[in-house]
C-alpha positions in Angstrom: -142.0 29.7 227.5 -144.6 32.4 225.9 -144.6 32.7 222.4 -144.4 35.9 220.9 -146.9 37.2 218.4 -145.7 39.2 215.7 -147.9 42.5 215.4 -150.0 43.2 212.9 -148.5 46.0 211.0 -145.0 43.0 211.2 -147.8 41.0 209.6 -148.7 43.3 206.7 -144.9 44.4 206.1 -144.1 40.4 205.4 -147.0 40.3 203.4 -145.8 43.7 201.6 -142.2 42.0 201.3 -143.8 39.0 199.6 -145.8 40.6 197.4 -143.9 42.8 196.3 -140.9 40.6 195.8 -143.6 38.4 193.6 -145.0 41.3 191.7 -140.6 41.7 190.7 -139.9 38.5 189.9 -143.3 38.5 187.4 -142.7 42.1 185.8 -138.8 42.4 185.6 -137.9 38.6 185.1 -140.6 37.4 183.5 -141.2 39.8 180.6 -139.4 41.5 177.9 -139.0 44.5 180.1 -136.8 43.0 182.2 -134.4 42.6 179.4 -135.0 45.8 177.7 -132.4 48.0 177.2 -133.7 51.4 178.5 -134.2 51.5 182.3 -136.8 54.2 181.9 -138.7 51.4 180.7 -138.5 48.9 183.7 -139.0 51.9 186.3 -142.0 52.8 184.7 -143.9 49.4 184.1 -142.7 48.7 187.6 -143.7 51.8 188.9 -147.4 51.3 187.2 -147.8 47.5 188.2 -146.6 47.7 191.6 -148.9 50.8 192.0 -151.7 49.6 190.8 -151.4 45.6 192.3 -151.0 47.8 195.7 -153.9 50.0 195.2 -156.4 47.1 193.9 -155.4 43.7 195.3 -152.8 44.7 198.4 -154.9 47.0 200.2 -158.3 46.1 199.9 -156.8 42.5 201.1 -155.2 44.2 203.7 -157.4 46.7 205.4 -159.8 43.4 205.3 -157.7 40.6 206.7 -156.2 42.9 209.6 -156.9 44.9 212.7 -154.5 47.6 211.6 -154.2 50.9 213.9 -152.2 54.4 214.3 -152.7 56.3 217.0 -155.3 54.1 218.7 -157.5 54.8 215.6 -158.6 51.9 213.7 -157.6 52.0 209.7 -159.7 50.0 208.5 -162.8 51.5 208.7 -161.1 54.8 208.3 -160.5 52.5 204.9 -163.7 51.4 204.3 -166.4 54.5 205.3 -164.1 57.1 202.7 -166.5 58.2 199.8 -165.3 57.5 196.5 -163.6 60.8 195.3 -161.6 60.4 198.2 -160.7 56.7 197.5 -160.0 57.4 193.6 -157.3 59.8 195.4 -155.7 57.3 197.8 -155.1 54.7 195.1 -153.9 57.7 193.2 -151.4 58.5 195.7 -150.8 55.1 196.3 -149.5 54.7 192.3 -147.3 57.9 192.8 -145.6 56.6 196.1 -144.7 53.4 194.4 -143.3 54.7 191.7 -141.3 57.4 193.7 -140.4 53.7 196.2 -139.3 52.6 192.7 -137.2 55.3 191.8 -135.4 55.8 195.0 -135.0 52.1 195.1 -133.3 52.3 191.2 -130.8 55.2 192.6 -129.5 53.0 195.1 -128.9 50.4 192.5 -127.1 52.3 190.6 -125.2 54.0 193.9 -124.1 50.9 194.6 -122.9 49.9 191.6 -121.3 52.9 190.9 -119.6 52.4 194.3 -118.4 48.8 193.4 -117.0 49.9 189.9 -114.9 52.8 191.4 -113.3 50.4 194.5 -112.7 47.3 192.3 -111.5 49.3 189.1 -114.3 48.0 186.9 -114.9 49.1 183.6 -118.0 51.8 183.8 -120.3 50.0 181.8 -120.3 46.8 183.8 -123.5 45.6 186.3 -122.0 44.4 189.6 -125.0 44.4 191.6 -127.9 43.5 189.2 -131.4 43.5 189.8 -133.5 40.0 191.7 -136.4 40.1 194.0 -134.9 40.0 197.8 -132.9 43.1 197.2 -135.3 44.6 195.4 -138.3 43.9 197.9 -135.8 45.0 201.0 -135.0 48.6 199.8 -138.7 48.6 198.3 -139.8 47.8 201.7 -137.6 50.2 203.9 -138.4 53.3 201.6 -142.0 52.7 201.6 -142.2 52.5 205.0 -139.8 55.2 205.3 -142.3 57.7 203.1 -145.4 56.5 204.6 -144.1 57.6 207.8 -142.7 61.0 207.2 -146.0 61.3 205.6 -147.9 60.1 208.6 -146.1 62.8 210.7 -146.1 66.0 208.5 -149.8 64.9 208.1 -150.2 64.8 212.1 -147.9 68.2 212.5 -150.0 70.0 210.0 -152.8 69.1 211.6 -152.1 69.7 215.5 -150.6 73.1 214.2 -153.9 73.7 212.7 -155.9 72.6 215.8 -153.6 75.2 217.7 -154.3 78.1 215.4 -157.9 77.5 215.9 -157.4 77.5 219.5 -155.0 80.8 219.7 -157.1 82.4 217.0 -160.7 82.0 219.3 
């Protein structure tokens, strides 16, 4: 029987998963934030830490460990031949996508929560679902994904419509 490899964007989301997950347990449960009393205050150092471990350890790790490709285009050096303005702006962009990953990922929290208070009769002020790392990492993992590719494709649809312009427009 063949064995199947997993691909290497399956690769990277694992790794993402992991890392993520790690960066979670560190920041919320291992630091007074976790404990804090004001969520504003976990989203943010969450936001910021996740963002910037992304931008400066995940992705440089990455774009070097893997063959990774859209479109039959290779990333990596797409990664690696940018000039710098324009890689001060990806790991700029990268921050702001975490921390709107992090955000979304706090509103379903509290969704479900809200959601398990009002079917059990709960008192409002109680946590059902708190926060750990697995669940954490999953919704992390599906909205990122999720952004990065409606990105992708509003990117690609700008861009074809531009290409037809140009071409009508001649």
């Amino acid at each position: 029987m063949a064995r199947r490899k997993l691909s290497e964007h399956a690769k990277v989301s694992l790794f993402r998963w992991w890392f993520v997950g790690a960066l979670y347990f560190f920041l919320a449960l291992g630091t007074g934030w976790g404990n804090s009393l004001s969520a504003l205050d976990l989203i943010f150092f969450l936001s910021i830490g996740i963002g910037l471990a992304t931008a400066f350890i995940f992705n440089p790790i990455i774009y070097g460990m893997f063959d990774l490709r859209r479109d039959g285009k290779s990333l990596n050096q797409a990664y690696y031949a940018q000039p710098v303005w324009k890689r001060v702006l990806q790991k700029l962009r990268e921050i702001g996508k975490c921390t709107v990953v992090v955000v979304l990922v706090y509103i379903t929290y509290q969704l479900i929560n809200i959601a398990l208070i009002s079917a059990r009769s709960l008192p409002p002020e109680t946590v059902v679902l708190k926060g750990e790392p697995f669940l954490f990492t999953t919704f992390f993992l599906l909205y990122y994904n999720l952004i990065s590719t409606l990105v992708h494709k509003a990117v690609a649809a700008v861009a074809s419509a531009g290409s037809t312009q140009n071409k009508v427009g001649k």
